[in-house]
C-alpha angles and dihedrals in degrees: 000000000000122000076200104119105353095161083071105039084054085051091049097050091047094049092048085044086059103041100026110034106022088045096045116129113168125156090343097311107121115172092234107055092039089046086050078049095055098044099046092048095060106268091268108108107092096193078079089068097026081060092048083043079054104047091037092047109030105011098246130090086225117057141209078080124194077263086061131246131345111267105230103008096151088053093049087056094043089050095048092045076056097054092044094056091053090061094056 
C-alpha cells in the first residue's frame, strides 16, 4: 500500500464507514440496533466486531460470505479489544 495520498484514502474509508457500513442493513441485521445492542450489553461480545470484520471485508455481517472468510480476522479482534480498553 501507497503512503501516496493518504489525506484522501482517510476521506474514502470514512466516508465508506458512514454510507456502507453505519447504514448496512442485511437479513435483520441493521448496524444500529446491533451496535445499541453491543454497547448496552457490555462491549464483550466479539460476534459485534466479527460481523463489522465481515461487512468491511467481505461485504456480509456473517462471514464466511459467498467472497469467502474474513483476512485477519484474529488481528481485527485483538485491535478492537485494544480500542475498547482504551475507553475504560
Amino acid at each position: 500500500s501507497s503512503d501516496q495520498y493518504s489525506e484522501l484514502k482517510w476521506i474514502a474509508g470514512l466516508y465508506y464507514w458512514m454510507k456502507d457500513v453505519q447504514e448496512y442493513n442485511q437479513d435483520g441485521w441493521y448496524y444500529k440496533t446491533e451496535l445499541h445492542k453491543f454497547v448496552n450489553s457490555g462491549m464483550t461480545d466479539m460476534g459485534f466486531i466479527d460481523a463489522i470484520s465481515g461487512i468491511v471485508n467481505r461485504g456480509c455481517h456473517n462471514p464466511p460470505c459467498a467472497t469467502g472468510n474474513v483476512d485477519g480476522l484474529e488481528d481485527r479482534r485483538s485491535n478492537f479489544k485494544k480500542v475498547l480498553m482504551a475507553f475504560k
